[in-house]
Phi, psi and omega in degrees: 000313177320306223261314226254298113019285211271271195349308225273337197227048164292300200288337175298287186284100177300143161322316211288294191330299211284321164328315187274332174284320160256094239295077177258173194249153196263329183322301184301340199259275175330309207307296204299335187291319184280344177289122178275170182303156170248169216296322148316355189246316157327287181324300197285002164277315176291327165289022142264311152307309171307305186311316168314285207302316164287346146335306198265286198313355198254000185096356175079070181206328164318163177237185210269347205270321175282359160298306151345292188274309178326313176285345165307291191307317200280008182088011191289121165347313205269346179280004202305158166256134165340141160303112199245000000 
């Protein structure tokens, strides 16, 4: 959140300032820039989206549990529900 923070107010802001106001390191802020996601942070981007597009396809009017079952119906993997 911090790296991301530093990202989005480069043009404003020296790197060096806000790493020393939010105490991060300026490395680590570089590091974070060339690093790509890792496949979890992919995953909860693409599940996040998919959700959006249903939320707005349902009028923004679903709750989580018909969100749910809709993305169920449409086949999502990740929603299977456990086995008990």
């Amino acid at each position: 959140m911090r790296y991301a923070f530093i990202k989005a107010h480069r043009p404003r802001f020296s790197i060096r300032t806000m790493c020393r106001m939010l105490p991060v390191h300026p490395s680590g802020f570089y590091a974070w820039l060339k690093k790509p996601f890792s496949k979890r942070a992919s995953e909860d981007q693409r599940q996040t989206e998919m959700l959006q597009e249903a939320w707005q396809d349902s009028g923004k009017v679903y709750g989580y549990r018909k969100l749910h079952d809709d993305l169920r119906d449409q086949g999502s993997d990740w929603l299977q529900t456990p086995n008990r």
